[in-house]
C-alpha positions as CSV (number, residue, x, y, z in Angstrom):
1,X,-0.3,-62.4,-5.0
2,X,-0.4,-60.2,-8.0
3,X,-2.5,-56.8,-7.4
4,X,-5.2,-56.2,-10.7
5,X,-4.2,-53.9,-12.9
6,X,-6.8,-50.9,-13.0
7,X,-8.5,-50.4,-16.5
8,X,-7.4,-48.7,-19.0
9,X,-10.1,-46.1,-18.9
10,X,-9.5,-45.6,-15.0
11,X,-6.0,-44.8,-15.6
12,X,-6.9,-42.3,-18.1
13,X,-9.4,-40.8,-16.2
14,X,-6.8,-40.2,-13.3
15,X,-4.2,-39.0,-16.0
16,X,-7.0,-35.9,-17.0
17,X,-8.3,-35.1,-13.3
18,X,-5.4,-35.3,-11.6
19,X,-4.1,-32.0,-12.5
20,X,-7.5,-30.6,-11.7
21,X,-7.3,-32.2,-7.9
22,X,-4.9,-29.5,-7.3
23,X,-5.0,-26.4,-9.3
24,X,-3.2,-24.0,-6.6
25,X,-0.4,-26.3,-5.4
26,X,0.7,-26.5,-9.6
27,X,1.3,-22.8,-9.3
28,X,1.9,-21.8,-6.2
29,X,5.2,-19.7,-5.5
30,X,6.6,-17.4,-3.0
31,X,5.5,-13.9,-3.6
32,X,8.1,-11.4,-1.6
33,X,6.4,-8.0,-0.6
34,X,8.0,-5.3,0.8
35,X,7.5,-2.1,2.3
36,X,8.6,0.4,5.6
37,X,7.2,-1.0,9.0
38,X,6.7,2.7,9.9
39,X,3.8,2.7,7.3
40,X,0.9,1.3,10.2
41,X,-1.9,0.7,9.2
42,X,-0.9,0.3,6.4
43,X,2.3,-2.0,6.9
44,X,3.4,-2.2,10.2
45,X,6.3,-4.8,11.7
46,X,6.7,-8.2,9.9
47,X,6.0,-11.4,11.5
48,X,3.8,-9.4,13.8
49,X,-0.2,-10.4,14.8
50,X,-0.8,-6.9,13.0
51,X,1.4,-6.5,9.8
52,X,-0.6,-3.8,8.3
53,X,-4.1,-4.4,6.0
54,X,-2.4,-4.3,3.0
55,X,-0.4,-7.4,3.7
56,X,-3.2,-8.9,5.3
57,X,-5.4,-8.2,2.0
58,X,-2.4,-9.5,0.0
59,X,-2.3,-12.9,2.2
60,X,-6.2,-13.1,1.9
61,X,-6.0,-12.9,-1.9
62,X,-2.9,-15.1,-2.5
63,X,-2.6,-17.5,0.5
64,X,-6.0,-19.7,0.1
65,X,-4.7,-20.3,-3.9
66,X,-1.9,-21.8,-2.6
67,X,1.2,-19.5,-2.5
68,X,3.0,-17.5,0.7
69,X,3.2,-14.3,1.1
70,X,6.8,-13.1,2.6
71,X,6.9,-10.2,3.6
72,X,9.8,-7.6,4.3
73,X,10.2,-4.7,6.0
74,X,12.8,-1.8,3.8
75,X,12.8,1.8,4.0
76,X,10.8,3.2,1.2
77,X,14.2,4.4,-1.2
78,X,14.9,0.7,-0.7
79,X,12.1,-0.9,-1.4
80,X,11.4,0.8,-4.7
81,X,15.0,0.0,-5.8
82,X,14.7,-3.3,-4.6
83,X,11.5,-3.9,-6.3
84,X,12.5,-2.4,-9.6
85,X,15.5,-4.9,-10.3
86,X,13.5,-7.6,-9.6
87,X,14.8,-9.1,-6.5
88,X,11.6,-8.5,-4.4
89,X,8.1,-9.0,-6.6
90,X,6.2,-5.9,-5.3
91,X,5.4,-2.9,-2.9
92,X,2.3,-3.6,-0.5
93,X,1.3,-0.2,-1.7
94,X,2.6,3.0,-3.8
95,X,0.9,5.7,-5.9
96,X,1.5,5.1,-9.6
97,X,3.8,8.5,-9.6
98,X,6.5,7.0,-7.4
99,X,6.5,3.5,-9.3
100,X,7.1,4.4,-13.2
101,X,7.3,1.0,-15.5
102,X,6.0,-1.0,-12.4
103,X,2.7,-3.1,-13.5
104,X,0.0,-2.1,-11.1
105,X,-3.4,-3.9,-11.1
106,X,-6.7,-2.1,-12.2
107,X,-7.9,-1.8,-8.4
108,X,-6.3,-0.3,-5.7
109,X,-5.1,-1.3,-2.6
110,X,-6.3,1.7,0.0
111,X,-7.8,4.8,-0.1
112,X,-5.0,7.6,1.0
113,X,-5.4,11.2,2.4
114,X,-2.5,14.0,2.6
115,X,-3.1,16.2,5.4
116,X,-0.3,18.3,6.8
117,X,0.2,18.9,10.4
118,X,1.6,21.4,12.7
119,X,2.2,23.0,16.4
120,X,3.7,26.0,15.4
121,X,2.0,27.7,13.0
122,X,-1.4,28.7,14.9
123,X,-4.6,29.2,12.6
124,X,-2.4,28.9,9.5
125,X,-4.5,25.9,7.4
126,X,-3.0,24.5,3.6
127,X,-5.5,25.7,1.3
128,X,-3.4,24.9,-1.7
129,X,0.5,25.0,-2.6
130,X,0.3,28.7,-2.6
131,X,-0.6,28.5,1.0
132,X,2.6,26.5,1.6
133,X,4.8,29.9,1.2
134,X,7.4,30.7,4.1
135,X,7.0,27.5,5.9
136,X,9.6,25.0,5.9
137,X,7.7,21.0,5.9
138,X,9.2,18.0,5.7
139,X,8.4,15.4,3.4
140,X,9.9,11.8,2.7
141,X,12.2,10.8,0.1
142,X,10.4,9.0,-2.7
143,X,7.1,9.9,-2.1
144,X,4.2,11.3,-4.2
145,X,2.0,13.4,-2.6
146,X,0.1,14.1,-5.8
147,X,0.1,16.4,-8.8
148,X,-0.6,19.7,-7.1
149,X,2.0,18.9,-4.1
150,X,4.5,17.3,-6.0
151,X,4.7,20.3,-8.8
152,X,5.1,22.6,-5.8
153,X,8.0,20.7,-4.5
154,X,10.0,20.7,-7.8
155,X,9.7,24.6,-8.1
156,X,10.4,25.0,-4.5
157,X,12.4,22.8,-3.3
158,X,14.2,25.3,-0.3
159,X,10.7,25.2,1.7
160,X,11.2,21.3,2.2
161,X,13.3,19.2,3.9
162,X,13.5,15.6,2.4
163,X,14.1,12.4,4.8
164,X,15.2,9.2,4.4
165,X,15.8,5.8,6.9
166,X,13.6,4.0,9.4
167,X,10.4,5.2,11.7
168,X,9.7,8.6,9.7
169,X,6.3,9.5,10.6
170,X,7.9,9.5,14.5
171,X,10.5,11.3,13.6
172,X,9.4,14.5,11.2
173,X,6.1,14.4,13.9
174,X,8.9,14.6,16.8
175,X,11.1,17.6,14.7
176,X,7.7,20.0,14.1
177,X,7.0,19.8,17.8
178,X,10.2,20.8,18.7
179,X,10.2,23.5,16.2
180,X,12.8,22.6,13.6
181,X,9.8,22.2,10.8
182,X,7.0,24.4,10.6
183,X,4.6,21.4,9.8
184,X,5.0,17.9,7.8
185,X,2.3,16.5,5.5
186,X,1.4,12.7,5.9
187,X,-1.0,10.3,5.3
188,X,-3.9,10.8,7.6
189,X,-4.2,6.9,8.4
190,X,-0.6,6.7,9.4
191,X,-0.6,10.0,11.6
192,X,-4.1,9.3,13.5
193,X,-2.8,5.4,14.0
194,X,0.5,7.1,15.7
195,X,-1.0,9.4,18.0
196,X,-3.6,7.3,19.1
197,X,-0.4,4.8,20.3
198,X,1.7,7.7,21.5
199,X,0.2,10.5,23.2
200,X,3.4,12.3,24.1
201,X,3.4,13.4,20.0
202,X,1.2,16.8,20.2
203,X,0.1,17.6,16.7
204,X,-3.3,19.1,14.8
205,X,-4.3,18.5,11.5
206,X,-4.4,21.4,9.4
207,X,-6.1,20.9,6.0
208,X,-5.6,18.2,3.4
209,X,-5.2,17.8,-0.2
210,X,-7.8,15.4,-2.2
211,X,-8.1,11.9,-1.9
212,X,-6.0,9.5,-3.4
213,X,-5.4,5.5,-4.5
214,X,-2.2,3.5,-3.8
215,X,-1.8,0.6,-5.6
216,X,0.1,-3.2,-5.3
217,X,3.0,-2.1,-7.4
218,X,5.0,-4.9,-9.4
219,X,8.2,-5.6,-10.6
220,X,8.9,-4.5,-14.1
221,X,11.8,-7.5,-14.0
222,X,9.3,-10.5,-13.7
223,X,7.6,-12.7,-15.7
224,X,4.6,-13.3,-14.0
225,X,3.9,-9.8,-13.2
226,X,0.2,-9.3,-15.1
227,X,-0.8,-12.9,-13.9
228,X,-0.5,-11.5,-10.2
229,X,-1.7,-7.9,-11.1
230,X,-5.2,-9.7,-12.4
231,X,-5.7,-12.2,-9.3
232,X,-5.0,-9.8,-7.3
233,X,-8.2,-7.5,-9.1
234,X,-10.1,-10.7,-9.2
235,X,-9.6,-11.5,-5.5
236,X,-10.0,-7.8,-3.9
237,X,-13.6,-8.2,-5.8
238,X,-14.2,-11.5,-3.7
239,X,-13.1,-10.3,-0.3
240,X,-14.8,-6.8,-0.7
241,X,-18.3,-9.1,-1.5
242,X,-17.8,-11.4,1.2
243,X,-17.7,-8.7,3.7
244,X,-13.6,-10.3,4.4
245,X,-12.2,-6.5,3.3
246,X,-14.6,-4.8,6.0
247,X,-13.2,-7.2,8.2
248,X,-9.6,-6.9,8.0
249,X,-10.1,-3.1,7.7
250,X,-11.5,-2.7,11.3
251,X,-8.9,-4.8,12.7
252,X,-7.1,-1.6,12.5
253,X,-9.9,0.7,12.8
254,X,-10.4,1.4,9.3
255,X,-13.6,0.5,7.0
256,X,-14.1,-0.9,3.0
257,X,-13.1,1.8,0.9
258,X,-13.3,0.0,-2.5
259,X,-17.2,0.4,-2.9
260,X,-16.8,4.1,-2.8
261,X,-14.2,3.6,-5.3
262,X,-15.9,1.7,-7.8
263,X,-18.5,4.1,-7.1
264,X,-16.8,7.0,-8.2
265,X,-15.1,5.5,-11.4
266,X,-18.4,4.4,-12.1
267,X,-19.7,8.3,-12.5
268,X,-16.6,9.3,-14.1
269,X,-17.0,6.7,-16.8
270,X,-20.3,7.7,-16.9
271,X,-19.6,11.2,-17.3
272,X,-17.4,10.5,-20.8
């Protein structure tokens, strides 16, 4: 028996909506991410049941559209060169000092904090770079610690010790408390999240510079680099309505930092 042949207006009607039946799946792609796994909260181990909020904001975003997030853990010098030829699409996070010609979305993807620690310098506090004189700190190749740290660096570059490699925040935290650096300035997120899971580290917090935004930094080298840079402004929105960014934020003991954000560019853009 010969099966009827559907009208003519059926078939075109499946020939338009068909597309529409599954908008994600005709665009979906794997988006590699990298960053250090010595960066918790912020990225932690891959292929872990806590990878760090940034990848989990990343995977909220992009997953439900239809495309994978793979994520891979490089040292930060690594990473950045990595990510600038093209053979990785993006950094989970990185100030827009450290990432020149990389395509950043409007929104950022934390709120960051340098505070500088010590155990050997009692009642000495950083109130400033000038502050910074006679002490020897370490700090970690290819970051930005902002404007005012970063200038100080350049012109002084003898009171700093630069590192490089795996598990940095453990180890510059383990060479001030034996005395081999006067103090090392960090991200507060990163330092409190270590001593909280290792005790033995003996370290105070002693003064910080202003706050600061990281940001999903993307490849100069591919094509659909301002395509991901706008769904990924579009979805942060979404999740920080929905309440999802408050929620992957205290998996890790953090909160929603991206009201206070919009917040403040609000006044400044008010202000001009």
């Amino acid at each position: 028996m010969i099966a009827a042949r559907p009208p003519r207006r059926a078939i075109f009607l499946l020939a338009v909506l068909a597309p529409l039946a599954w908008p994600s799946s005709a665009r979906a792609e794997v988006i590699k991410v990298t960053s250090p796994d010595y960066w918790c909260p912020f990225s932690c181990k891959a292929n872990t049941t806590e990878e760090g909020f940034t990848i989990d904001i990343l995977r909220a975003i992009f997953e439900p559209q239809g495309d994978q997030i793979q994520y891979i853990n490089l040292n930060y010098a690594r990473a950045l060169r990595e990510v600038r030829q093209g053979h990785i699409h993006a950094i989970s996070s990185a100030f827009r000092e450290e990432v020149p010609g990389f395509t950043l979305p409007n929104l950022p993807i934390s709120q960051d904090r340098y505070c500088f620690y010590t155990t050997s310098v009692p009642g000495w506090t950083y109130n400033g770079p000038d502050s910074l004189a006679g002490l020897k700190v370490g700090i970690i190749q290819g970051y930005s610690y902002g404007a005012e740290i970063d200038e100080h660096i350049k012109r002084n570059p003898a009171g700093f010790e630069v590192h490089s490699g795996e598990d940095l925040t453990q180890k510059v935290a383990r060479k001030v408390m034996l005395g081999r650096l006067d103090a090392f300035v960090e991200d507060t997120n990163l330092v409190q999240y270590l001593l909280a899971r290792q005790p033995s580290i003996k370290l105070h917090e002693a003064g910080c510079a202003s706050e600061s935004y990281p940001y999903f930094a993307l490849s100069p080298a591919i094509k659909n680099k301002d395509d991901l840079a706008r769904r990924f402004d579009e979805g942060l929105i979404k999740l920080h309505h929905s309440g999802k960014l408050e929620q992957i934020m205290r998996k890790y003991g953090l909160h929603d930092w991206l009201g206070h954000y919009l917040e403040g560019r609000g006044r400044a853009t008010t202000a001009k």
